[in-house]
KOLRO-597300 format. One record per residue: residue number from 1; residue in three letters; x, y, z of N, C-alpha, C in turn. Coordinates in steps of 0.2 Angstrom, whole numbers, always signed. Layout:
<rs>
R|NUM|ALA|X|Y|Z|X|Y|Z|X|Y|Z .
...
</rs>
This chain:
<rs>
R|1|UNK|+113|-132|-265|+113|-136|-271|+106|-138|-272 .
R|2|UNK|+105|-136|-277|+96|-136|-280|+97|-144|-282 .
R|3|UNK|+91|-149|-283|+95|-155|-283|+88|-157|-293 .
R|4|UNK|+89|-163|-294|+85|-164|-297|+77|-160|-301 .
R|5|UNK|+77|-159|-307|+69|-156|-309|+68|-150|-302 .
R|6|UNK|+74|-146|-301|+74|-142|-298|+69|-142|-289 .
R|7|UNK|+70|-149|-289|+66|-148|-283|+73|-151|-277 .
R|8|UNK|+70|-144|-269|+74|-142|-266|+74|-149|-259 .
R|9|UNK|+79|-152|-258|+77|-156|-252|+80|-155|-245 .
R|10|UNK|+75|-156|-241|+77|-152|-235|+77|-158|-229 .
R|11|UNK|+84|-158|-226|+83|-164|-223|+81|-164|-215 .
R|12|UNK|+81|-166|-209|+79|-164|-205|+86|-169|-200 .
R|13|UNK|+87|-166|-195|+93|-171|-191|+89|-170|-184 .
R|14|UNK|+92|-173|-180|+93|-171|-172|+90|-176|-169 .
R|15|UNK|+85|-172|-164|+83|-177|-158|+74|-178|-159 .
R|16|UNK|+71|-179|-154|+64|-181|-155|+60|-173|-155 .
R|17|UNK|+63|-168|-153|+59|-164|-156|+61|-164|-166 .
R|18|UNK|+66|-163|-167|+67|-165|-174|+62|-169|-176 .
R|19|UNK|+61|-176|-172|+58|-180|-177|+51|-177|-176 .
R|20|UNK|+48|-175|-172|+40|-172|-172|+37|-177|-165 .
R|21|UNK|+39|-180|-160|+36|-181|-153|+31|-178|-150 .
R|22|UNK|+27|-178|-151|+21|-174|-147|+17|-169|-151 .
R|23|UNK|+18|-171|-160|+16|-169|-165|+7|-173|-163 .
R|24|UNK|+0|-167|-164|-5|-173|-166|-5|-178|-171 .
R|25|UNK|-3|-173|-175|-2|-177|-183|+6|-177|-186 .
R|26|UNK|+7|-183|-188|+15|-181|-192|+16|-176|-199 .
R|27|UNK|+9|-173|-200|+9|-167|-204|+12|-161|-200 .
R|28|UNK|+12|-162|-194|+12|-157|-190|+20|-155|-187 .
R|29|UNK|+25|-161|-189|+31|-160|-187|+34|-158|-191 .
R|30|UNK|+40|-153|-190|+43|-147|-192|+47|-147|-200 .
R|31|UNK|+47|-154|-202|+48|-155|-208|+44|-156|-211 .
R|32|UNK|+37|-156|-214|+32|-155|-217|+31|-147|-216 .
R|33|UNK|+31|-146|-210|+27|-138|-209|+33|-135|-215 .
R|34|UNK|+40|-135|-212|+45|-130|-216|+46|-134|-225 .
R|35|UNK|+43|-139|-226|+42|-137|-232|+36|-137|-235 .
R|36|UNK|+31|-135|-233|+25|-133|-235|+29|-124|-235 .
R|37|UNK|+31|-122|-231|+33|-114|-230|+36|-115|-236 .
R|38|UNK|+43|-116|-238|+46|-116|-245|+42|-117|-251 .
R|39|UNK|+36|-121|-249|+33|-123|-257|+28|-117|-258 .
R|40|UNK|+25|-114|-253|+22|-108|-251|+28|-101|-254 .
R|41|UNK|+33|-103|-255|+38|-95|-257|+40|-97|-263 .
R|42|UNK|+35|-104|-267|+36|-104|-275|+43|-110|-276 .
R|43|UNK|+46|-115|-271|+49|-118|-273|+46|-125|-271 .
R|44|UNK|+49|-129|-276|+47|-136|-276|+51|-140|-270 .
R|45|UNK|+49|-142|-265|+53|-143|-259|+51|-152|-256 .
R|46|UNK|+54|-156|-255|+53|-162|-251|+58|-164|-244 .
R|47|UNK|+56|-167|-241|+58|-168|-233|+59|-173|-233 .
R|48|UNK|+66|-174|-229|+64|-184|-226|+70|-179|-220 .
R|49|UNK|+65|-186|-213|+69|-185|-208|+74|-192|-204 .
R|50|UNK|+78|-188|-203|+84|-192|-201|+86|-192|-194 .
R|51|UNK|+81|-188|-190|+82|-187|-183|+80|-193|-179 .
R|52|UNK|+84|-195|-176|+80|-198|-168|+79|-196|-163 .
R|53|UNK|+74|-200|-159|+74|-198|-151|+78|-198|-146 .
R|54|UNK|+79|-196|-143|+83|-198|-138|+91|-196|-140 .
R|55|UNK|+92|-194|-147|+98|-192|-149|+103|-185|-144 .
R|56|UNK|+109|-185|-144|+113|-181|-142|+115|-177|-147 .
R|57|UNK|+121|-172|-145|+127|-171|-150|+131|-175|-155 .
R|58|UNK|+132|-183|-148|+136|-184|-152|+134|-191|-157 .
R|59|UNK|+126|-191|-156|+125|-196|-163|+123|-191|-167 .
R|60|UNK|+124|-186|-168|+125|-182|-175|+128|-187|-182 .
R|61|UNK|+134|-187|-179|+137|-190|-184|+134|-198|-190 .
R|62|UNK|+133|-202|-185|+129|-206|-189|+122|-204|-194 .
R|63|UNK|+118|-200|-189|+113|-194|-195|+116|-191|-202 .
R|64|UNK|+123|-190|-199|+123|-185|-203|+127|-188|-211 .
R|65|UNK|+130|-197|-210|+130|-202|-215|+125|-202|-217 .
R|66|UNK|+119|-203|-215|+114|-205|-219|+112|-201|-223 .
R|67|UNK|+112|-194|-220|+108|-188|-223|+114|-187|-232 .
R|68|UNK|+121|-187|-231|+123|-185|-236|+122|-190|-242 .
R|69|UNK|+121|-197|-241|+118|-200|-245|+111|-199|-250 .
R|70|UNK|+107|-197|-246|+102|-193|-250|+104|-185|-253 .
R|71|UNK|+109|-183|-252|+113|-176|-255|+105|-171|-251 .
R|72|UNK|+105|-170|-249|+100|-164|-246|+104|-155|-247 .
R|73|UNK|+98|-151|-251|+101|-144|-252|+102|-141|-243 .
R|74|UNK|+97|-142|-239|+97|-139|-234|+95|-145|-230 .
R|75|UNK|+99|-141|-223|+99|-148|-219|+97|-142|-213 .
R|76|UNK|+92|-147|-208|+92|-142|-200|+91|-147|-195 .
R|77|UNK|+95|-142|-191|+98|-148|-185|+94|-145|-179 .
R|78|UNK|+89|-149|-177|+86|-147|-170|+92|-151|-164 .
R|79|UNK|+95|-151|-159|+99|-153|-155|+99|-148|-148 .
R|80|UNK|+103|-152|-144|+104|-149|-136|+100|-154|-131 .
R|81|UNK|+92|-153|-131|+89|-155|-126|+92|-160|-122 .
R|82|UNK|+94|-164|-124|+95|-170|-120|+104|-172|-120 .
R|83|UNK|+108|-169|-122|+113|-166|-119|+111|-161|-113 .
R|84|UNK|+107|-157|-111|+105|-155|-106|+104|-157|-100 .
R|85|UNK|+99|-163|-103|+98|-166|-95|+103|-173|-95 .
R|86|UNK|+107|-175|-100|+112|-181|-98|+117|-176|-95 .
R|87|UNK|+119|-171|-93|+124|-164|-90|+130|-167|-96 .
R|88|UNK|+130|-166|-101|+137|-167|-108|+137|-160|-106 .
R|89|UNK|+146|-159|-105|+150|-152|-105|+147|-148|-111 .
R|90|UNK|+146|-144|-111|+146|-140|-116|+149|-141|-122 .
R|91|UNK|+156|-137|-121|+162|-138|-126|+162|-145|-130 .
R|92|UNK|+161|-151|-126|+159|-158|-129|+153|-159|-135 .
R|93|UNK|+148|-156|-131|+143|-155|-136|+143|-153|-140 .
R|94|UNK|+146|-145|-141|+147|-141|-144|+152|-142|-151 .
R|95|UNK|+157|-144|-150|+162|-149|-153|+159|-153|-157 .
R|96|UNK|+154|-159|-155|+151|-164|-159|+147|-160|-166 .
R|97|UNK|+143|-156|-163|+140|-152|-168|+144|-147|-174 .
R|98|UNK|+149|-143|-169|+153|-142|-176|+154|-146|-179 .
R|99|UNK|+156|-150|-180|+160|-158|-182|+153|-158|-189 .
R|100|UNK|+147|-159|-184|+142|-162|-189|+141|-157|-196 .
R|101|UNK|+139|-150|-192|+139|-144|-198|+145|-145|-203 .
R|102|UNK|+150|-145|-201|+156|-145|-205|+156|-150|-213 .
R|103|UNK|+155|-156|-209|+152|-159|-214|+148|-160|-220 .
R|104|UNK|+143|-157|-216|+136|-156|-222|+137|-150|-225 .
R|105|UNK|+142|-145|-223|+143|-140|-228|+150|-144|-232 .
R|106|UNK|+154|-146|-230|+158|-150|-236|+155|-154|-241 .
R|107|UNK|+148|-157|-240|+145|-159|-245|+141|-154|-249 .
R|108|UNK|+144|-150|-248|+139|-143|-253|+130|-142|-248 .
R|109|UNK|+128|-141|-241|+122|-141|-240|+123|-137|-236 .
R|110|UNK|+115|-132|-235|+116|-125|-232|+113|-130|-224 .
R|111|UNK|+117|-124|-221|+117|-128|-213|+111|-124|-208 .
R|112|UNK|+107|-124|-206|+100|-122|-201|+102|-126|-195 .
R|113|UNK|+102|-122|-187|+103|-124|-184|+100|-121|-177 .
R|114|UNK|+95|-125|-175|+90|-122|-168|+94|-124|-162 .
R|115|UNK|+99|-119|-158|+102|-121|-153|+97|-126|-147 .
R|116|UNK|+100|-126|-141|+97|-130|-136|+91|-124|-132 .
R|117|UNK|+86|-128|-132|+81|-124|-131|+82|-120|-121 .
R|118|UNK|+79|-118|-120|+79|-116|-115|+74|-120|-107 .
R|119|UNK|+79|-126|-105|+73|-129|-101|+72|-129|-95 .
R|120|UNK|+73|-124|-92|+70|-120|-87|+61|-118|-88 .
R|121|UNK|+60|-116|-95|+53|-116|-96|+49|-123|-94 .
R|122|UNK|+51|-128|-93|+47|-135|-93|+44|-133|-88 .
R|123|UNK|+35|-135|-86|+34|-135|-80|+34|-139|-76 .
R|124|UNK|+39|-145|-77|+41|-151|-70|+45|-149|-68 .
R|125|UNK|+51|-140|-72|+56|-138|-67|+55|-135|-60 .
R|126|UNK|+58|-136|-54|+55|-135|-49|+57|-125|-49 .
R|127|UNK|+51|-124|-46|+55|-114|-46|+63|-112|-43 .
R|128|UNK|+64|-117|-40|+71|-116|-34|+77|-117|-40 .
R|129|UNK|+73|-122|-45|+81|-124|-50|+80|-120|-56 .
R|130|UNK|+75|-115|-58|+75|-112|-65|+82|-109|-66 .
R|131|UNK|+83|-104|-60|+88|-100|-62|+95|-105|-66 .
R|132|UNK|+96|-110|-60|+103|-116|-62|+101|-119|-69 .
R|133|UNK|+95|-122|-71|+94|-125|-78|+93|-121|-84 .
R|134|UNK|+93|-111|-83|+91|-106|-88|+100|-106|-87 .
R|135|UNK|+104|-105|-81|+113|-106|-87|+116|-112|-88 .
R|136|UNK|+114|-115|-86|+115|-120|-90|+112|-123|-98 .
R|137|UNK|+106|-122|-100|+106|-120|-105|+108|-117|-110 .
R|138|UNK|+110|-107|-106|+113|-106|-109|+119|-104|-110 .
R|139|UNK|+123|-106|-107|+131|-108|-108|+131|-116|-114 .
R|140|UNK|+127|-121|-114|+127|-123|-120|+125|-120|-130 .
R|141|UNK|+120|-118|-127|+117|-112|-131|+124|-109|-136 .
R|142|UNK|+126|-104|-130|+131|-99|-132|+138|-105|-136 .
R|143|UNK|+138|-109|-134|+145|-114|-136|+141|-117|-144 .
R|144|UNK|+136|-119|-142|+134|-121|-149|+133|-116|-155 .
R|145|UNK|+132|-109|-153|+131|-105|-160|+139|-104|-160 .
R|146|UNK|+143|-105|-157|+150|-102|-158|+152|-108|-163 .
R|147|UNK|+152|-114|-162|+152|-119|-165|+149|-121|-172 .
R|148|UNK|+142|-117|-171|+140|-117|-178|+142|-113|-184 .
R|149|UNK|+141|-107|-182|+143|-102|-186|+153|-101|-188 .
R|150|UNK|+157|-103|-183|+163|-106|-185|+164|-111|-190 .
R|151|UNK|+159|-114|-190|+158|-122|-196|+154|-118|-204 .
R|152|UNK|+153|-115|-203|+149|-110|-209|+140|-111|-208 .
R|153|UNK|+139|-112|-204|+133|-115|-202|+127|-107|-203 .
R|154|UNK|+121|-107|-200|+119|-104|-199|+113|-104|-192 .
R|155|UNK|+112|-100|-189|+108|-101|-182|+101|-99|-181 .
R|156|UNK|+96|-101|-181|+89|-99|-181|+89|-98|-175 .
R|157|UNK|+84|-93|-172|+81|-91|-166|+84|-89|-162 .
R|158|UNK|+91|-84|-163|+94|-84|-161|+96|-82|-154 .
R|159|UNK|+91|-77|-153|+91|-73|-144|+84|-78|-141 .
R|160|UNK|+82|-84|-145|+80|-89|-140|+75|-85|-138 .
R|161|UNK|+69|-81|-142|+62|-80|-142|+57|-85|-141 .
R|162|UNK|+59|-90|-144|+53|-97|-144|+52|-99|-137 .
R|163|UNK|+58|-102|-133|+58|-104|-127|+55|-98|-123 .
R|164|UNK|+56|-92|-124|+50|-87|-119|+45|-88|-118 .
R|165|UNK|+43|-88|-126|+34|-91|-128|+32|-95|-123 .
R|166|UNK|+35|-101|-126|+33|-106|-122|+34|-107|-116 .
R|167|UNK|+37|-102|-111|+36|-100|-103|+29|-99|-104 .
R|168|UNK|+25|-95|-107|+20|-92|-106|+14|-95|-108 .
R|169|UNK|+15|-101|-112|+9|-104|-112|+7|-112|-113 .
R|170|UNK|+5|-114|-109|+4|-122|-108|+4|-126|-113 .
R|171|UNK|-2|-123|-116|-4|-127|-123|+2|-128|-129 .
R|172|UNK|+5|-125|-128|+14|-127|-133|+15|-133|-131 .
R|173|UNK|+13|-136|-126|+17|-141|-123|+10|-148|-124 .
R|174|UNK|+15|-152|-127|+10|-160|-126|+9|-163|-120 .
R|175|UNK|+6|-168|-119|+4|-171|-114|+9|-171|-110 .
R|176|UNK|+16|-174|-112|+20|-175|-106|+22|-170|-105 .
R|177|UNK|+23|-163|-108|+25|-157|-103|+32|-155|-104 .
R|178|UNK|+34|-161|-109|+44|-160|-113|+43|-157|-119 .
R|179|UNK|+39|-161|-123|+39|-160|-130|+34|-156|-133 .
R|180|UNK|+35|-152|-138|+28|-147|-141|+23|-151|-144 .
R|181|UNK|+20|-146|-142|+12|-151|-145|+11|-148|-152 .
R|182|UNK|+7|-149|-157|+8|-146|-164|+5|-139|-164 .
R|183|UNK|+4|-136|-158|+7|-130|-158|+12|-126|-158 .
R|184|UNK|+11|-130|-154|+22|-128|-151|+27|-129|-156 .
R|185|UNK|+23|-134|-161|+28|-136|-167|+29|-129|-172 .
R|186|UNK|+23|-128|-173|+20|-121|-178|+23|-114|-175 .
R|187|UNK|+25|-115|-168|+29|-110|-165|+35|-110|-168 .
R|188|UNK|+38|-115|-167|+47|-117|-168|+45|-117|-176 .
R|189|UNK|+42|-119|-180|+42|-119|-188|+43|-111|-189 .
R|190|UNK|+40|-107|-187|+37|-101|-189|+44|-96|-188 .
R|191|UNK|+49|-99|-181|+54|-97|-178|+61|-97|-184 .
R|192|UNK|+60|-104|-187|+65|-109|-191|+63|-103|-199 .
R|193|UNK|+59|-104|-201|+56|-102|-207|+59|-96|-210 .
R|194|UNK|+62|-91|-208|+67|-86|-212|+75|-87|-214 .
R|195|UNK|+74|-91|-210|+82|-95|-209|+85|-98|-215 .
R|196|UNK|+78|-104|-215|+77|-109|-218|+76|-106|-228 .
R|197|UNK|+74|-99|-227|+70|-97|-234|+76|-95|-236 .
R|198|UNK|+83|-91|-232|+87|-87|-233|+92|-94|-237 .
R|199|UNK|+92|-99|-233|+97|-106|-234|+94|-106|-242 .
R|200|UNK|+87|-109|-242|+85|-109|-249|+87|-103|-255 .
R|201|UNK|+88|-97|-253|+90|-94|-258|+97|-94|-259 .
R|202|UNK|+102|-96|-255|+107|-95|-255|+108|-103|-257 .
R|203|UNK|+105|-109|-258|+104|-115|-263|+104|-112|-270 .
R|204|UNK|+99|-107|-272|+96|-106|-278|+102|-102|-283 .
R|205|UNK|+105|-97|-278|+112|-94|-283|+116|-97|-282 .
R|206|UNK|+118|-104|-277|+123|-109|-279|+123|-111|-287 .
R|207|UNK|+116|-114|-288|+113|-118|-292|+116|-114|-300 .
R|208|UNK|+113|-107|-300|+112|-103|-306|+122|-103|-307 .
R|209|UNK|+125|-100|-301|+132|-100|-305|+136|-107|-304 .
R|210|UNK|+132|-113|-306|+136|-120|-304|+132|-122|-311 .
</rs>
């Protein structure tokens, strides 16, 4: 749903990577980047974020109050990380999150969604436990696109190419070595960014036969 003077609003939910933690600059967190990409494909785009830190699955839900009161056309959910290390079941988490999407697609908005990253790449994991932290991630992972995509959602990054990257190079990582640095931002943006363009156009012929 294309909203006002045809400009498209893009909301942002989740946790502290949602909100931009370890951004140098708050130009650099993931809603600024993904809408600079959309105003860069010709459309008029605006961002407000509704993410906290420290967020789970299951504060989705109050996010996801706020967000519908500004009616946002596209909504993207950064989520998992911290369901991962508070050990929330899967299915629990996974549930909460459908729950979330289900909603914001009841409000007419297209759903973007960046599973739980893969954090076995951290370097504070110790080598003994990567293996146990990469399936445990990914048994959330695989719970949460089953989850999303059931709720009409859609899933960025899907075979989790980003979290590879960022095995491979430090500088993704800010100072504390959890969160991305603004590079590591413009990783995950650049991951998000097709997804997010496809949601926008699948806005734009809501818009034309509404």
């Amino acid at each position: 749903m294309l909203n006002d003077l045809m400009t498209l609003r893009l909301a942002i939910l989740g946790d502290s990577i949602a909100y931009g933690v370890g951004a140098a600059q708050p130009t650099d967190a993931l809603g600024p980047s993904l809408a600079r990409d959309l105003t860069a494909c010709g459309l008029q785009a605006q961002w407000r974020t509704f993410a906290v830190p420290g967020a789970r699955s299951a504060d989705l839900a109050r996010q996801v109050q706020s967000a519908r009161l500004w009616q946002p056309g596209i909504v993207v959910i950064i989520i998992g990380a911290n369901d991962l290390t508070h050990l929330v079941p899967p299915a629990s988490a996974a549930a909460d999150l459908g729950d979330a999407v289900r909603q914001l697609r009841a409000a007419e908005a297209e759903v973007v969604v960046a599973p739980a990253p893969d954090l076995s790449v951290l370097p504070q994991v110790p080598p003994a436990m990567r293996d146990l932290v990469q399936a445990g991630s990914a048994l959330l992972r695989q719970a949460q696109e089953q989850a999303v995509l059931g709720a009409g959602g859609r899933i960025a990054d899907q075979q989790g190419s980003t979290s590879a990257i960022f095995a491979t190079d430090p500088a993704l990582f800010a100072h504390d070595r959890f969160h991305p640095s603004s590079a590591g931002y413009a990783m995950i943006a650049k991951a998000l960014a097709p997804v997010v363009r496809a949601a926008a156009d699948a806005c734009g012929r809501t818009d034309k036969v509404g």
